[in-house]
C-alpha positions as CSV (number, residue, x, y, z in Angstrom):
1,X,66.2,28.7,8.1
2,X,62.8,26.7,7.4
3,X,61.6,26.8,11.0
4,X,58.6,24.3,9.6
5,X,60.7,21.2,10.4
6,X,59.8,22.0,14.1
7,X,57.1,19.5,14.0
8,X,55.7,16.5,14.7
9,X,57.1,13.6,16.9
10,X,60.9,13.8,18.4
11,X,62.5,11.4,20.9
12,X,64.1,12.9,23.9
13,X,66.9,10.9,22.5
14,X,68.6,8.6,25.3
15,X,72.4,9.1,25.9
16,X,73.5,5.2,26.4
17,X,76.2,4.8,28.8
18,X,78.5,1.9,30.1
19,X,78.7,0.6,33.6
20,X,81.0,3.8,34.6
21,X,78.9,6.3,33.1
22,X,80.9,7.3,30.3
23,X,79.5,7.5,27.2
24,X,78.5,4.2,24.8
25,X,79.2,5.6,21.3
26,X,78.5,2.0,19.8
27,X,74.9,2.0,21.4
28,X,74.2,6.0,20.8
29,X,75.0,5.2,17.1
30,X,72.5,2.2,17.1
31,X,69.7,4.3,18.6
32,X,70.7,7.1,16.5
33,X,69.9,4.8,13.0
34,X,67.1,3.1,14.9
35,X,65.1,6.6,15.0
36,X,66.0,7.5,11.5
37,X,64.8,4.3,10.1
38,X,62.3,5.0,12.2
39,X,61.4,7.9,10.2
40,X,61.0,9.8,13.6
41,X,60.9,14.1,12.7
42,X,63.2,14.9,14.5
43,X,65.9,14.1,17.6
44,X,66.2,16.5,20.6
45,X,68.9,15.4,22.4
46,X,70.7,16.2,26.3
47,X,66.9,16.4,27.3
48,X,65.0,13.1,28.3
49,X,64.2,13.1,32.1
50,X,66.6,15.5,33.1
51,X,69.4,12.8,32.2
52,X,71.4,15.6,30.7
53,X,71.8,17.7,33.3
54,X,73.7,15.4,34.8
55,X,77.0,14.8,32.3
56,X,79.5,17.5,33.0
57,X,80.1,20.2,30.1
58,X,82.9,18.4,28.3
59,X,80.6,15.4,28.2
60,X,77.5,17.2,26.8
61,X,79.6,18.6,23.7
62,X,81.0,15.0,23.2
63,X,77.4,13.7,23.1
64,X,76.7,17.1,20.7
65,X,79.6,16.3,18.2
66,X,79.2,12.4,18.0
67,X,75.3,12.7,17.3
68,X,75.2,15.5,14.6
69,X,78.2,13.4,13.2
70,X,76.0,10.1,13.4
71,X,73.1,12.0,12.2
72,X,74.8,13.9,9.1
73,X,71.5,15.8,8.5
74,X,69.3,13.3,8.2
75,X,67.1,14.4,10.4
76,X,67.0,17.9,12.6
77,X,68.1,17.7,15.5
78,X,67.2,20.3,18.5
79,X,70.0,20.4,21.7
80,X,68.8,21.3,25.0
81,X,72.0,23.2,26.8
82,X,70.5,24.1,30.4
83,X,73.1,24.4,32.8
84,X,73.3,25.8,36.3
85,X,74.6,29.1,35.2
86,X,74.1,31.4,32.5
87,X,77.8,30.8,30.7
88,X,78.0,27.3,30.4
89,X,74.7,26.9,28.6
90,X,76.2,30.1,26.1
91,X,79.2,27.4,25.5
92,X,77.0,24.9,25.0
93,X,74.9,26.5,22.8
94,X,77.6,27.9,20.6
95,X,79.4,24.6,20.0
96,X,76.1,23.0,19.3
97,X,75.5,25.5,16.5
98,X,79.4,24.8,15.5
99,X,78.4,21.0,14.7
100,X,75.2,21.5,12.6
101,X,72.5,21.8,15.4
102,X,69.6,23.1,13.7
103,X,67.5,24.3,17.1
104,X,68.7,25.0,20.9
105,X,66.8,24.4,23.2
106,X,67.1,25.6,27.1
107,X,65.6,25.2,30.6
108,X,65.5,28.3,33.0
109,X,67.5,28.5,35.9
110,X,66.6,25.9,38.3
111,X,67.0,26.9,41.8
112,X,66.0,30.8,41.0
113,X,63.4,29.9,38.4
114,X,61.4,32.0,40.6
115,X,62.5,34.9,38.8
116,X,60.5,36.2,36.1
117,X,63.1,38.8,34.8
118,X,66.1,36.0,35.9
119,X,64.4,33.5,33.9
120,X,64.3,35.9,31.0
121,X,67.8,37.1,30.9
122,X,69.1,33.7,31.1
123,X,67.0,33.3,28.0
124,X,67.6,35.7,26.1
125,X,71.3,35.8,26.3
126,X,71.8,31.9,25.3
127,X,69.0,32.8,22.6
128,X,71.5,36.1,21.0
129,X,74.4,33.8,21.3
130,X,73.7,31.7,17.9
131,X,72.0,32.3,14.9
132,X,70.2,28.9,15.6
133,X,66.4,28.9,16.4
134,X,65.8,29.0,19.9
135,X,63.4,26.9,22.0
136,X,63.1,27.7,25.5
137,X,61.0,25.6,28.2
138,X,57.9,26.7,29.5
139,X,58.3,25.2,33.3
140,X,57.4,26.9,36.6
141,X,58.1,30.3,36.7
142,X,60.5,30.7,33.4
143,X,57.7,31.0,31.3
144,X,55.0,33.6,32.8
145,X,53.4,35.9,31.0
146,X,55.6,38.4,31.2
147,X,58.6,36.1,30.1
148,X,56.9,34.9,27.3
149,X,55.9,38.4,26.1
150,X,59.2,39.7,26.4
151,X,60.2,36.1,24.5
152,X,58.2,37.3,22.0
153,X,59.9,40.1,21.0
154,X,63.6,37.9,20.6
155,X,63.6,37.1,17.1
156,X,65.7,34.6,17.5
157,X,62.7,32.6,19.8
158,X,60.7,30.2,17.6
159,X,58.9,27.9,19.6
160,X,58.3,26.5,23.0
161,X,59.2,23.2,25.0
162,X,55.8,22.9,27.1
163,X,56.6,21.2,29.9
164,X,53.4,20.9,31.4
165,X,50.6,18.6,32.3
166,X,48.1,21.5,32.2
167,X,46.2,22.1,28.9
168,X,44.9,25.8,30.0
169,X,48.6,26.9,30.5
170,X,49.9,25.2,27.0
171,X,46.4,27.2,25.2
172,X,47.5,30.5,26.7
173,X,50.7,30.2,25.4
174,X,49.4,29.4,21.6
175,X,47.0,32.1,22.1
176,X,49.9,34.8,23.3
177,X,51.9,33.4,20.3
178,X,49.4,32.7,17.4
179,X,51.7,31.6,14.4
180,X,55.0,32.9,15.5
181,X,55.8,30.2,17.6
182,X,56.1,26.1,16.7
183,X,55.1,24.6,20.1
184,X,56.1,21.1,21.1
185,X,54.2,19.7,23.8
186,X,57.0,18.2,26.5
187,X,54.2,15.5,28.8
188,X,54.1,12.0,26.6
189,X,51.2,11.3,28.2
190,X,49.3,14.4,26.5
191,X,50.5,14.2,23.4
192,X,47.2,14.3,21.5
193,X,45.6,16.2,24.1
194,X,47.6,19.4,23.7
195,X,47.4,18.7,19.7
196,X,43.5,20.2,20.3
197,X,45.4,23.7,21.6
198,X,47.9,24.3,18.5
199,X,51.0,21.9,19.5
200,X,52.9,21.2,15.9
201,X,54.7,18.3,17.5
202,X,55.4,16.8,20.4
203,X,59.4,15.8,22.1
204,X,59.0,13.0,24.9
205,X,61.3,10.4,26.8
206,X,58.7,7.5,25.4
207,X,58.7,8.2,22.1
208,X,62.3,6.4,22.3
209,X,60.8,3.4,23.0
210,X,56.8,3.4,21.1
211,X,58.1,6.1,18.5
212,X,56.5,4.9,15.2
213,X,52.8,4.0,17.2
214,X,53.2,7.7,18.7
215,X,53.7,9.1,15.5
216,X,50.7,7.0,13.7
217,X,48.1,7.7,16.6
218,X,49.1,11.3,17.0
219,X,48.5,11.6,13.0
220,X,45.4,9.8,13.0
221,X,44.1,12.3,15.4
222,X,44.8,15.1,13.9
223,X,43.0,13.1,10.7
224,X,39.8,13.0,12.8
225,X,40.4,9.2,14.3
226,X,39.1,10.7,17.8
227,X,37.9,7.3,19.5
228,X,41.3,5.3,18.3
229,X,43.5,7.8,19.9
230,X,41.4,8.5,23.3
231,X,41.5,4.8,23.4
232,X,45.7,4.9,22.7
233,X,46.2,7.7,24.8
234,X,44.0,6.0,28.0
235,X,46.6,2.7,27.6
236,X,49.7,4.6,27.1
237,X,48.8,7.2,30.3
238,X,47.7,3.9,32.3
239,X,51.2,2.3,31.4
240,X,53.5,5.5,32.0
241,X,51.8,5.7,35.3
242,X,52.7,1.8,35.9
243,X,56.0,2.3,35.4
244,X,56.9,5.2,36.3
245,X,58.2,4.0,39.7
246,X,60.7,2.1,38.3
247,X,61.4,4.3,35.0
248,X,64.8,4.0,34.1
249,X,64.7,0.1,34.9
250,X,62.1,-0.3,32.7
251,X,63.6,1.6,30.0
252,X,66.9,0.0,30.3
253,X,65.1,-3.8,30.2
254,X,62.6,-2.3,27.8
255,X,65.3,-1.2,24.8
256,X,66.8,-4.2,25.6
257,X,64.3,-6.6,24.9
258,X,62.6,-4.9,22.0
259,X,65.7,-3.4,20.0
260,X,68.8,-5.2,21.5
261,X,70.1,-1.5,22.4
262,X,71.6,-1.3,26.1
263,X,70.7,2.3,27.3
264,X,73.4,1.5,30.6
265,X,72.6,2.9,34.3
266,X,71.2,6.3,35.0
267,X,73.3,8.9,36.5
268,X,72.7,9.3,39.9
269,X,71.1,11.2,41.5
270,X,68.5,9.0,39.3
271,X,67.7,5.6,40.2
272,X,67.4,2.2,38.9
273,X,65.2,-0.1,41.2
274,X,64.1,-3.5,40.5
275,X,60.9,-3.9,38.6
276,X,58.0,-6.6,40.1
277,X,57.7,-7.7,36.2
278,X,59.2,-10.7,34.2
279,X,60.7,-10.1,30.7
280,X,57.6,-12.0,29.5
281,X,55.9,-9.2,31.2
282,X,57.2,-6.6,30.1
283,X,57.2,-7.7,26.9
284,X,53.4,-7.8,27.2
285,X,53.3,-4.3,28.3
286,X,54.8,-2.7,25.0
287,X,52.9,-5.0,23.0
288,X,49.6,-3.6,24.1
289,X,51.2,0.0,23.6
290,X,52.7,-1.2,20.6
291,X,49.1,-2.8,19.4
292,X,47.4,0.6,18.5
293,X,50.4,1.3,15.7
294,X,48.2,-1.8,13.9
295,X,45.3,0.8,13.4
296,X,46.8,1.9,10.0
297,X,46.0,-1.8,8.5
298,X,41.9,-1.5,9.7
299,X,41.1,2.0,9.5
């Protein structure tokens, strides 16, 4: 399998819901063809925010089998199965690889991520349970050193969800893995900072919503096109820290407004507060995001 198609800019997809909570297949499909026309490189799915913790098993493989049936290998697409035990991310990983997933992707156990040698067993057994490639999350204690050593050694490992806002830990990682690994950096707001230490792509939540200005600005980076992107990458951090209070609100009015795609109420325990903005205002706010993708036409 041509693990080179681990690169460049994926959307945490969102999973678009009704007002019950039950899946929206009409909206998932629009999203879906959105990102393809999009030309995004890829879709990671059951991720973005933690949403997907939060559907129940059964859920998460009807979200697996509609997507990779909307997608019909378009585009890769990379399913994160994290679960609260060890068993039910092994189903989920095994039914994802049933339906064409071409990557799985995992968190470590949450309430005992403590556990270096925990961290790595959960690993490694949802890792040995498909022939897919593997791509676990570097977050807290699930990824020291000695995890990621031992990681190392799986063949079946290769890459990295970095899940960090720290640079040093993200180069330590690249250096441990040199060109074994294809590393996605997991924080939107660094995604051309942690392009300097050896990231091949980058999978966020915002890249949903900006996903063809991401893309641009994170190529003209790596092109050289330093002062455009530290200018990009100053707006976008100021406006993901602006919103970030009242995230899913925003992203639900957001998609609205710019792609007519309703996204539906998170799950709880996530929460939907009113926003201090106007439409008109928010409106504004993606446009000045949205502004740096003209770059292309001056540079």
């Amino acid at each position: 399998m041509n693990t080179q198609q681990f690169k460049g800019v994926w959307p945490a997809l969102f999973t678009p819901v009704h007002a019950n909570g039950k899946l929206n297949l009409h909206e998932l499909e629009k999203l879906i063809e959105l990102l393809i026309s999009q030309e995004m490189d890829g879709i990671y799915i059951l991720g973005s925010t933690g949403q997907g913790f939060l559907f129940g098993e059964e859920e998460r493989k009807e979200i697996t089998a509609h997507t990779m049936q909307i997608v019909k290998e378009r585009v890769p697409v990379i399913v994160q199965v994290g679960a609260m035990n060890t068993e039910e991310s092994i189903r989920l990983a095994r039914h994802a690889a049933d339906h064409g997933a071409d990557g799985i992707s995992s968190v470590g156990p949450i309430y005992y991520g403590g556990s270096g040698e925990m961290a790595f067993t959960h690993y490694r057994r949802i890792a040995e349970a498909t022939d897919r490639p593997f791509f676990p999350y570097q977050i807290g204690g699930a990824a020291s050193h000695e995890v990621i050593r031992k990681l190392l050694d799986l063949p079946q490992v290769k890459g990295m969800k970095l899940t960090t806002g720290k640079l040093l830990e993200i180069g330590t990682i690249k250096n441990m893995a040199g060109d074994r690994w294809q590393l996605f950096s997991g924080a939107d707001e660094l995604m051309c900072q942690a392009a300097i230490t050896g990231t091949a792509g980058a999978i966020g939540t915002f890249y949903n919503m900006f996903g063809p200005t991401c893309k641009y600005v994170r190529s003209a980076f790596l092109d050289g096109k330093v002062n455009e992107a530290n200018e990009f990458m100053l707006t976008f951090q100021g406006f993901i820290e602006k919103i970030l209070p009242y995230v899913w609100t925003f992203i639900n009015k957001g998609m609205e407004l710019k792609y007519d795609i309703h996204i539906g109420p998170p799950k709880p325990p996530l929460l939907a507060p009113p926003m201090p903005w106007s439409d008109e205002e928010i409106i504004g706010m993606m446009e000045q995001v949205d502004s740096y993708g003209l770059l292309k036409e001056t540079i």
